[in-house]
Backbone bond lengths (Angstrom), bond angles and torsions (degrees), N, CA, C in turn:
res aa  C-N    CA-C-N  psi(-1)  N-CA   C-N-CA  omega(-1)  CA-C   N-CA-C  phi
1 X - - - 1.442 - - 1.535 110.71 -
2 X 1.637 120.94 -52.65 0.986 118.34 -160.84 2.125 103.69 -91.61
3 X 1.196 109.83 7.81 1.520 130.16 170.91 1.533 91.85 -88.21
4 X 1.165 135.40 -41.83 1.714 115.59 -148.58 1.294 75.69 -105.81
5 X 1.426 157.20 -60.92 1.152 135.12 -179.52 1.403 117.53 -128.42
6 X 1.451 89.24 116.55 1.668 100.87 -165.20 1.929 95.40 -86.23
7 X 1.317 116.41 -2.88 1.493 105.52 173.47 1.436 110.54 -109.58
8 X 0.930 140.93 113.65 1.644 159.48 160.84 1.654 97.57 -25.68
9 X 1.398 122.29 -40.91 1.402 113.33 -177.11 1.411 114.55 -79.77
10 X 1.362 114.02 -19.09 1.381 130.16 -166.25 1.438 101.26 -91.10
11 X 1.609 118.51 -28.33 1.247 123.79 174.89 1.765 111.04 -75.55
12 X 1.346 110.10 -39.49 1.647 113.49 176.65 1.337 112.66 -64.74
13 X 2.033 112.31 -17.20 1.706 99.78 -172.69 1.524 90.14 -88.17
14 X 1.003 120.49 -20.45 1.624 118.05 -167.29 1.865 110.08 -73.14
15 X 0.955 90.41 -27.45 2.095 91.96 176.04 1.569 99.51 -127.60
16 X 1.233 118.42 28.88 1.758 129.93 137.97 1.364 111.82 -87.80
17 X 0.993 116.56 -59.95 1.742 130.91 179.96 1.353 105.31 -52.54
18 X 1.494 96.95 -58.54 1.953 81.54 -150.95 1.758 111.66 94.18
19 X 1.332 110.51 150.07 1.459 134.65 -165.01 2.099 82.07 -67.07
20 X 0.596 108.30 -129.18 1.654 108.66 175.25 1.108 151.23 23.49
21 X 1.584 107.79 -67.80 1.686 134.48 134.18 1.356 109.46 -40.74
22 X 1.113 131.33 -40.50 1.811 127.58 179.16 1.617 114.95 -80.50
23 X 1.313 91.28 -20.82 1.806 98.94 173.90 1.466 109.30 -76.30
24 X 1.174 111.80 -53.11 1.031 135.30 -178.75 1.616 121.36 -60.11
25 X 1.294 102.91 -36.52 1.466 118.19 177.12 1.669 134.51 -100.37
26 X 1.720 88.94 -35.70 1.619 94.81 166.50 1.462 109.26 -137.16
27 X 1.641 126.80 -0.40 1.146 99.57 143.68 1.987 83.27 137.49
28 X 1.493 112.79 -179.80 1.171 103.44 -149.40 1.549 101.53 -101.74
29 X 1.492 135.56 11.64 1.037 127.86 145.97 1.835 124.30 -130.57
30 X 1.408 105.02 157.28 1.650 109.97 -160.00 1.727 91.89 -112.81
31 X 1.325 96.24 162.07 1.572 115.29 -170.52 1.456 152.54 56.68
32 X 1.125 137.32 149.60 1.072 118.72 155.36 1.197 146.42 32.85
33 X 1.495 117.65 -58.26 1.616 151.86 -110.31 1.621 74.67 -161.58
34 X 0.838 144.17 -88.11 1.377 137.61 -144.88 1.746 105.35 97.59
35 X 1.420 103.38 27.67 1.332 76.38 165.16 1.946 144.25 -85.84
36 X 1.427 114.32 143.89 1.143 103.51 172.72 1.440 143.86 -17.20
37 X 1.277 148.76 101.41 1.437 122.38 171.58 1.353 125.33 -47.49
38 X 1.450 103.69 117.00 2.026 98.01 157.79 1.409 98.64 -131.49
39 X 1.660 91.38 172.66 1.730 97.77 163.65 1.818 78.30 109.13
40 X 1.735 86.67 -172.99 0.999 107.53 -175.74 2.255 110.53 -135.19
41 X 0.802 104.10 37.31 1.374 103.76 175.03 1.270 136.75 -57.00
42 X 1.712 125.30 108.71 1.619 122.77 -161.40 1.420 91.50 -64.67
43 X 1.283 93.25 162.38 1.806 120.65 143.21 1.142 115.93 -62.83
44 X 1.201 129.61 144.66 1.542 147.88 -144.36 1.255 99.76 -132.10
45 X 1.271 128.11 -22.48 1.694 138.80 -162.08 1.119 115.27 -71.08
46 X 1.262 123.48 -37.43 1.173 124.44 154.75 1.611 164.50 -88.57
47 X 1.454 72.17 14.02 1.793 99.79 -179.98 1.542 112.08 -141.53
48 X 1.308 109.47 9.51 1.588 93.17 -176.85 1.965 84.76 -148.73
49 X 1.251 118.65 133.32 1.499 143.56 -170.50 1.929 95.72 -68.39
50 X 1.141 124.22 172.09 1.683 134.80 -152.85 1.599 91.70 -91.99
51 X 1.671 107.97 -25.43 1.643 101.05 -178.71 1.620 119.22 -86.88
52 X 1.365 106.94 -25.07 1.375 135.55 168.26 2.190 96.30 -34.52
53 X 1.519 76.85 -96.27 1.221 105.04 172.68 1.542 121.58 -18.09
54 X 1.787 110.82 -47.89 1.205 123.29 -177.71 1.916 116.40 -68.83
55 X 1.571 98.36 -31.45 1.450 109.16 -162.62 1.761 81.06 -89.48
56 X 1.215 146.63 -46.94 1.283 146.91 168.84 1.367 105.23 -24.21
57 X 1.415 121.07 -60.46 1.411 129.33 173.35 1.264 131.27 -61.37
58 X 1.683 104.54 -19.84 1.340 108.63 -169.55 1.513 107.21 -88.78
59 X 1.771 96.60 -44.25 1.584 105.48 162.16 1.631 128.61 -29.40
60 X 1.491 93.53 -62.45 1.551 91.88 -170.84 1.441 114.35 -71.44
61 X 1.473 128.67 -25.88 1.458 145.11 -163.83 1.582 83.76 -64.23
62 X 1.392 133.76 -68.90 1.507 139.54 -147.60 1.741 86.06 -80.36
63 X 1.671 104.03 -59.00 2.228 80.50 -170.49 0.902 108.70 -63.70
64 X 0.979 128.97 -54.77 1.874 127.15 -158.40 1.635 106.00 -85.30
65 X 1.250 110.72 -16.12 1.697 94.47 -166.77 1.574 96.53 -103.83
66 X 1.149 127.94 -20.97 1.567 131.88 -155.58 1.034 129.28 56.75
67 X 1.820 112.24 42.43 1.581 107.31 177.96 1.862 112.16 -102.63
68 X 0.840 110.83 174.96 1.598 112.15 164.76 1.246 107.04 -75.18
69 X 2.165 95.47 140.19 1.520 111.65 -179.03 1.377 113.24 -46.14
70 X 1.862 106.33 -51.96 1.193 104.43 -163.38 1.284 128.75 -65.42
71 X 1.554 105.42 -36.36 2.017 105.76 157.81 1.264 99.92 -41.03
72 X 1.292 128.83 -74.77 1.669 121.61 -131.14 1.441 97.54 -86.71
73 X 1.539 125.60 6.00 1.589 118.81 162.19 1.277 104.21 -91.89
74 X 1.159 155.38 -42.93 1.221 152.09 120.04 1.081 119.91 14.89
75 X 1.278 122.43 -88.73 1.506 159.81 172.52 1.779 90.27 -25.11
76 X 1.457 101.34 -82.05 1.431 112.78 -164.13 2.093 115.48 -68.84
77 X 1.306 102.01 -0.44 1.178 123.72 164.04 1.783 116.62 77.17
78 X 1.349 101.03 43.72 1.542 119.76 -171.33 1.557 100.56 -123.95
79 X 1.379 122.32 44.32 1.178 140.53 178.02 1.491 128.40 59.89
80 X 1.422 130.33 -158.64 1.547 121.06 -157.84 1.241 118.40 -129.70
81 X 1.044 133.53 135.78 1.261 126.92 -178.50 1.719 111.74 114.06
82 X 1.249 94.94 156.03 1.445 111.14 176.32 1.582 117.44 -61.60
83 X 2.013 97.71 159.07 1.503 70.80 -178.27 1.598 90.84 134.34
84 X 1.651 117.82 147.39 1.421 126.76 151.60 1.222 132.88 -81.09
85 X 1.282 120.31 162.75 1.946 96.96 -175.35 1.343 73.75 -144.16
């Protein structure tokens, strides 16, 4: 997680967009890595608010990536410090 997008903002445009919208918008591969788009992933933009989105990012950064909460609340710009939100 934290290899394909080492920026937290870059991670919120990526499950803002959607698989499609990112093709469409920045082009036909995401991350880091350059990897290809597949799949089918909605846009998020319209059903889930900018903080939504942010704690979405923050989520996956700490399960899937194994970083600390308090970086990736930071990081993802939902303030500092340790701690659950």
């Amino acid at each position: 997680m934290l290899e394909t997008f080492p920026s937290c903002d870059d991670h919120v445009r990526w499950i803002t967009l959607g698989s499609q919208r990112w093709v469409d918008e920045v082009g036909p591969s995401y991350g880091a890595q350059g990897k290809p788009v597949e799949g089918a992933m909605p846009s998020h933009e319209d059903t889930l608010s900018e903080t939504e989105l942010r704690q979405i990012a923050m989520y996956e950064r700490v399960r899937f990536g194994e970083s600390d909460i308090g970086t990736e609340k930071t990081a993802c710009g939902l303030g500092s410090g340790a701690g659950g939100g």
